[in-house]
C-alpha positions, 0 to 999 in steps of 0.5 A: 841159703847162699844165694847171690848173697855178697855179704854172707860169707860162703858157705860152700868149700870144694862140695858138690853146689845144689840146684837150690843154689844155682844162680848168675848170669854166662855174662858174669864170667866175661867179667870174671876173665876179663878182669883178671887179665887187665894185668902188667905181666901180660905187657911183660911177656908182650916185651919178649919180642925184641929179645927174641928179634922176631918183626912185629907181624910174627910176634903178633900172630903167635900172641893171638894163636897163643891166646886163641888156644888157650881161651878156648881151653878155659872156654871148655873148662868153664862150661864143664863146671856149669855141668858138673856143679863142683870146683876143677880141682875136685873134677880131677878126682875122676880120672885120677882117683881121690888120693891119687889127685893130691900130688898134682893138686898139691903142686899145680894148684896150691903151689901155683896159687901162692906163687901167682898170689905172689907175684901179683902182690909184688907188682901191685905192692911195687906200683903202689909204693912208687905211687904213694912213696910207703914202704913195699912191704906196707903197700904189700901188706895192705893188698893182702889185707884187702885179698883176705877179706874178699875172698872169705867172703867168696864167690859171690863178692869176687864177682861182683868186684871183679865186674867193678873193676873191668869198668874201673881198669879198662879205661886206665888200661886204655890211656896207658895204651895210647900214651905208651904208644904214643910215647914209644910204640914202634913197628920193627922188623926182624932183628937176628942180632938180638940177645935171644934170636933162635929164628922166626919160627923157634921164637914165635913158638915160645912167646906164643907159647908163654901166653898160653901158659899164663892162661894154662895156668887158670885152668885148674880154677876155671870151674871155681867161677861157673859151678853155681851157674844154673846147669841149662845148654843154653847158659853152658854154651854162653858161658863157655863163649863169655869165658872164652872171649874175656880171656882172648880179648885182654891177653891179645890187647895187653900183649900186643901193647907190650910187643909195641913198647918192649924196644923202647923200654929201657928199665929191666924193672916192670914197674920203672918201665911202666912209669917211663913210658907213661910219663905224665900219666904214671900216676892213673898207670900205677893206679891200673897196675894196683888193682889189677893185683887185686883183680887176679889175686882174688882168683888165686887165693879163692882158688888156692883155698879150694885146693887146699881143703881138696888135699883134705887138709882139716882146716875151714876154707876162710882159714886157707884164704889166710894161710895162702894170703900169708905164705903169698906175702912173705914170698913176696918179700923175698922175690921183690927183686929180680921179679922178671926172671923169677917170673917167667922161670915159675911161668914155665915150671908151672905150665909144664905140669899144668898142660897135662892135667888139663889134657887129661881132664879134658879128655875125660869129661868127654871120652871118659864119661864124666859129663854125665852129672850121675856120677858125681859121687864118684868125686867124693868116693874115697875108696877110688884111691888111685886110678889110670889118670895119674899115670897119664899126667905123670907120663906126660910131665916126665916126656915133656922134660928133655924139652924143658927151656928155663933159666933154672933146667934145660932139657937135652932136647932143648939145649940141642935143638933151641931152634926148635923153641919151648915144645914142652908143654905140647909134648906133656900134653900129647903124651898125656892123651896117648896113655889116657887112651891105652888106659882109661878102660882099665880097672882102677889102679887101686880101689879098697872096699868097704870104705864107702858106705856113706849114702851118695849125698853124704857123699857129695856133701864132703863136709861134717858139721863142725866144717859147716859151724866153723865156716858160719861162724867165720 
């Protein structure tokens, strides 16, 4: 019994979770979401605004319609973990099919879970550097020593550490508010001679769109965090409204902050930034910015992990914690400079992949049937190779491309019309949907017969014994 065990290492990896093991409150989550986006690259994209020359009412409005659509995303998809018992990445198998399922998990899950663990560290890394005056890669190395253990232990450590630190980091996160505002807030109005200006209506769509993006980006594990939640209406419907409102509520307050303070920032450097506008008070706003790496990296590297042992690699959840954890800091070495721009250009990359996955996930957990919880088994069926799914992601993510604005590629659509702003992941994601519709009643794309003679338990438990010994053992 796992329980709600916080010193026993979990034993559960990407398996279906029993109701034996269900627990926690709906509440847990706002905990859970909240925590995770105390977090300064919110602030930063919040700065995007007087590069874009957009007033202050403009960028505000697309900040809350951005963070409004994205956590109700997240809302949805957290609940569908508390019906269906098993991680996001595992639910993709149903549209997808088993192997069919690896690509996009491969990329969008592992890829983005390392690089986000990444780039967590590296502002962490940095603020407490600034802070203690050790070495970046000491004060890196230390986060990710922290990051390894807790993760190991697992869901229900991360829980609980994530509810310690919403009480920890929301009064930091409060008085880096009111003396960043207090020493450079300003409300301005729309300035066409700024650096990026595209117009109003072009620059509102893409920094509203950059916040959903950083909250696009969580959906692949929003199901990790609420599948060992009791499977009742009334917490499925709670924990979609705690989930829901712990993400709106940091990305609108963290990202307006940034919109207040971005024109007065004169360091291209996150973390000089920060120490400049808090002056006096740097120290408790590097403290903030510290561990509230912590707070979202717990995410990205139990997710991470998750993802891996998706992909059927044969290694033990705790040992893709540490192999995630070693690849995010060695990356982290690399990209410790010129963070802002790596950042956001890996923010798109991302989020251009991850809006169709989600789109098609979505749609068939609801047209498709897959709510049904007698179907579970399908998930862990290997002779589903290939269905429908991967062509409707893959479609969207190739239709999105011509409309692709970063530093590293411009789409056609994009460099024509910049006016327009970053429409990719809406295009992605609506194209997505179309194909799911023409094909979602189709015959599998590939099944092979004769493969799955296991029993649906057997099936559903996805895991051999000396996975469960080494785990233990762990």
């Amino acid at each position: 019994m796992y329980g709600s065990s916080v010193t026993k290492v979990e034993p559960f990896g990407v398996d279906h979770i029993p109701d034996s093991e269900r627990h926690g409150k709906p509440s847990s989550q706002f905990f859970v979401w909240f925590a995770a986006g105390l977090n300064f690259p919110v602030i930063l994209l919040g700065f995007s605004a007087a590069w874009f020359g957009l007033s202050f009412p403009t960028a505000v409005g697309a900040i809350v319609v951005g963070a409004a659509v994205g956590s109700i995303l997240m809302a949805v998809m957290s609940r569908m973990g508390v019906r269906l018992g098993v991680p996001q990445q595992i639910q993709a198998r149903g549209p997808l099919g088993f192997y069919g399922n690896f690509l996009p998990v491969a990329y969008i899950n592992v890829f983005s879970g390392v690089g986000w663990a990444a780039v967590t560290v590296i502002l962490g890394g940095k603020a407490f550097a600034e802070l203690t005056h050790l070495p970046y890669w000491l004060c890196a190395a230390l986060l990710t020593a922290v990051e390894v253990v807790v993760a190991v232990y697992g869901y229900n450590m991360i829980n609980l550490l994530q509810r310690w630190l919403t009480y920890v980091l929301t009064p930091l996160f409060l008085l880096i508010t009111i003396v960043a505002v207090v020493r450079g807030g300003t409300l301005f109005a729309a300035d066409s001679s700024a650096a990026g200006y595209v117009g109003p209506t072009g620059g509102a769509i893409t920094l509203g769109g950059w916040f959903l993006a950083f909250l696009v980006a969580w959906a692949p594990f929003a199901s990790d965090y609420s599948r060992y939640l009791p499977d009742t209406p009334r917490v499925v419907r709670r924990t979609a409204w705690y989930t829901g409102l712990g993400n709106f509520a940091t990305i609108c307050w963290l990202g307006i902050l940034g919109v207040v303070v971005g024109g007065s920032a004169s360091s291209e450097d996150t973390i000089a930034a920060l120490h400049e506008l808090a002056g006096p008070f740097a120290v408790p706003a590097l403290i903030a910015v510290g561990l509230s790496a912590l707070a979202q990296n717990f995410l990205n590297v139990y997710g991470g992990a998750i993802s891996v042992q998706t992909l059927k690699i044969p290694v033990t959840r705790s040992q893709a914690v540490v192999a995630i954890c070693v690849l995010a800091y060695g990356i982290s070495l690399w990209g410790a400079s010129g963070t802002e721009d790596k950042f956001k250009v890996f923010l798109n990359l991302t989020a251009y992949f991850i809006a169709p996955f989600a789109a098609v996930l979505l749609i068939d957990f609801y047209l498709g049937g897959r709510s049904d919880p007698r179907r579970i088994a399908e998930l862990y069926d290997r002779s589903r190779v290939l269905d429908w799914g991967l062509v409707a992601w893959a479609g969207g993510v190739v239709a999105s491309v011509p409309f692709w604005q970063s530093s590293l590629y411009t789409g056609a659509f994009a460099a024509a019309h910049p006016g327009a702003g970053d429409l990719s992941m809406f295009v992605a994601a609506a194209v997505a949907v179309v194909l799911y519709l023409l094909t979602y009643r189709r015959k599998a794309l590939w099944q092979r017969a004769g493969l799955d003679d296991e029993s649906a338990t057997q099936v559903q438990a996805e895991r051999s014994t000396d996975e469960m010994s080494l785990e233990s053992s762990a």
